[in-house]
C-alpha positions as a Markdown table, in Angstrom:
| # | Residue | x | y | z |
|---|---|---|---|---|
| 1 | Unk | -340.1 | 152.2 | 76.1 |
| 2 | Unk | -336.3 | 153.1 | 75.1 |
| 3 | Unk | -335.5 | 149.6 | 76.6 |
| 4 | Unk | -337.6 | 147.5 | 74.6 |
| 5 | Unk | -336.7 | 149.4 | 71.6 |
| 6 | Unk | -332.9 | 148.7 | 72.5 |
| 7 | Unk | -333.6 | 145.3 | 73.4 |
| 8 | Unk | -335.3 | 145.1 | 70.0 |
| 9 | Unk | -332.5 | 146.1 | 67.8 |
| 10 | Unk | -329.8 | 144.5 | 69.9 |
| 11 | Unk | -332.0 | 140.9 | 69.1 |
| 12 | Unk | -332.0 | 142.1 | 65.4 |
| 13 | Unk | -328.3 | 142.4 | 64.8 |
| 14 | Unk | -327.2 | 139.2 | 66.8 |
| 15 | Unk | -329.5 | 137.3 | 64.2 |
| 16 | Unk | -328.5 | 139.4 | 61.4 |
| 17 | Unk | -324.5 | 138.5 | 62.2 |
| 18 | Unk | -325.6 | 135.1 | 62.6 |
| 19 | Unk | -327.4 | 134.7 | 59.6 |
| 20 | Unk | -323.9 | 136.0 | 57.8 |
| 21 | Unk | -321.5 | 133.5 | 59.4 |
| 22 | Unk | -323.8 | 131.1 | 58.1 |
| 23 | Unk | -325.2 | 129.6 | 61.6 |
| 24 | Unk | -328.5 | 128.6 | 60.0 |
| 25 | Unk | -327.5 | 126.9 | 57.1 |
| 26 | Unk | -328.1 | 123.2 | 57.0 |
| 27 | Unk | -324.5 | 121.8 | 56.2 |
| 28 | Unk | -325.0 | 118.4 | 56.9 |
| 29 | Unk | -327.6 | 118.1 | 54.2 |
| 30 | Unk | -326.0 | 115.9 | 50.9 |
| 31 | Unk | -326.7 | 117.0 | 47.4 |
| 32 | Unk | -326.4 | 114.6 | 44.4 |
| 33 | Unk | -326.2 | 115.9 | 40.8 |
| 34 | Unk | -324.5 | 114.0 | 37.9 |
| 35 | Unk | -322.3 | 115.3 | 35.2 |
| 36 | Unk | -322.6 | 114.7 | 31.6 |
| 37 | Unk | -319.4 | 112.7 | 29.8 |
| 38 | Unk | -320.3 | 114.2 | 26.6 |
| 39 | Unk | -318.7 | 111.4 | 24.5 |
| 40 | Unk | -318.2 | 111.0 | 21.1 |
| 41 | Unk | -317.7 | 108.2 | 18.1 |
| 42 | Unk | -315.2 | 108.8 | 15.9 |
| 43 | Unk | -313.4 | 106.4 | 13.6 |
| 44 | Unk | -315.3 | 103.9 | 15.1 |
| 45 | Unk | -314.0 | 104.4 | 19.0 |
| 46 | Unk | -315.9 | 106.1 | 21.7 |
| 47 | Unk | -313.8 | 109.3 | 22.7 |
| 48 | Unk | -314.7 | 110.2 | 26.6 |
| 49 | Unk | -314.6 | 113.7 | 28.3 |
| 50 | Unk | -314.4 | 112.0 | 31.7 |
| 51 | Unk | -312.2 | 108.7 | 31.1 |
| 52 | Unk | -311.8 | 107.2 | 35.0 |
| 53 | Unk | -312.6 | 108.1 | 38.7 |
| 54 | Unk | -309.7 | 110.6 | 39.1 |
| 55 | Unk | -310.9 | 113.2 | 36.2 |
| 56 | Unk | -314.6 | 112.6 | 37.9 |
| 57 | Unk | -313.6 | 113.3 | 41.2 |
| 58 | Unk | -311.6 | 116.4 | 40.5 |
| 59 | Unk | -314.4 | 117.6 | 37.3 |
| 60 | Unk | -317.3 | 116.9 | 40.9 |
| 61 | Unk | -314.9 | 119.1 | 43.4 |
| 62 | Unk | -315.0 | 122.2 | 40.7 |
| 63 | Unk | -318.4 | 122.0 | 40.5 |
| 64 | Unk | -318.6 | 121.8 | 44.1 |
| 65 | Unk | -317.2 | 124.8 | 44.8 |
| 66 | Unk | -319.0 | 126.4 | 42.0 |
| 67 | Unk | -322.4 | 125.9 | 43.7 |
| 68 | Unk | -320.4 | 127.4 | 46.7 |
| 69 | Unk | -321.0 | 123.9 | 48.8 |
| 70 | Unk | -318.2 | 121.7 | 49.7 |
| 71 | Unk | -316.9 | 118.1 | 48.3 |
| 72 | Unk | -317.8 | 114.9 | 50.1 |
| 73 | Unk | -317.9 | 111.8 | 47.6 |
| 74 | Unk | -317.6 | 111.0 | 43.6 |
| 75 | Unk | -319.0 | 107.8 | 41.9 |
| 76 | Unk | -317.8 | 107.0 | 38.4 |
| 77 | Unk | -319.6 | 104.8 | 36.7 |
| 78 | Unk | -317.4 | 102.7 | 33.9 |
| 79 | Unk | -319.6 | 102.0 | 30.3 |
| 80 | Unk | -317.9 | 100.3 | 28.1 |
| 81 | Unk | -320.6 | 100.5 | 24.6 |
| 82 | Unk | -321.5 | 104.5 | 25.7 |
| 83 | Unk | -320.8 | 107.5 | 28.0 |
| 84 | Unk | -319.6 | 106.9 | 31.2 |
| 85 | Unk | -321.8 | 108.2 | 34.4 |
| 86 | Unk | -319.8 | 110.5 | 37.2 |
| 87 | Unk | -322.2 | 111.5 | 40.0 |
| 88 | Unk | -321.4 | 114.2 | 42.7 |
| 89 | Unk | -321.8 | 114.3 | 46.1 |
| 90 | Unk | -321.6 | 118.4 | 48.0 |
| 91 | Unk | -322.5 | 119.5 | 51.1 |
C-alpha cells in the first residue's frame, strides 16, 4: 500500500515539474493578431503611428513578448489614402 502511495506522488511531481518547464505547451502553434496604426489628418496629410515595416516589426516583437510568446514574422501593409495595416505573427 506505502508503494502505490509513493509511486503515486512520485508520478504527481514529475508531471507537476513538467508542466512548469513548459513541456506541454504547444510552441509550434502560430498566432496572428493585427495592430492598429491609429492615423490621423491634419492639415490635409495623413500622419501615421506605424510609417514602414521596421516600426511594425519592432511595435509586433513588443507585443510578442507582452503575451509572453515569441516573434516569428511581421507583414506591413502600405495604404497610401488611409491607415496602414501591420499584422503579427508569435509563437
Amino acid at each position: 500500500m506505502y508503494f502505490g502511495v509513493a509511486g503515486a506522488l512520485i508520478l504527481i511531481l514529475v508531471v507537476l515539474i513538467l508542466f512548469s518547464i513548459g513541456a506541454f505547451e504547444n510552441k509550434g502553434e502560430v498566432q496572428k493578431f493585427s495592430i492598429d496604426d491609429e492615423c490621423s489628418l491634419i492639415m490635409g496629410s495623413i500622419l501615421h503611428n506605424i510609417r514602414d515595416g521596421g516600426e511594425c516589426k519592432i511595435k509586433c516583437a513588443n507585443n510578442c513578448e507582452i503575451r509572453e510568446m515569441t516573434f516569428h514574422d511581421s507583414e506591413f501593409f502600405l495604404q497610401n489614402a488611409s491607415c496602414h495595416t501591420c499584422d503579427c505573427y508569435c509563437i
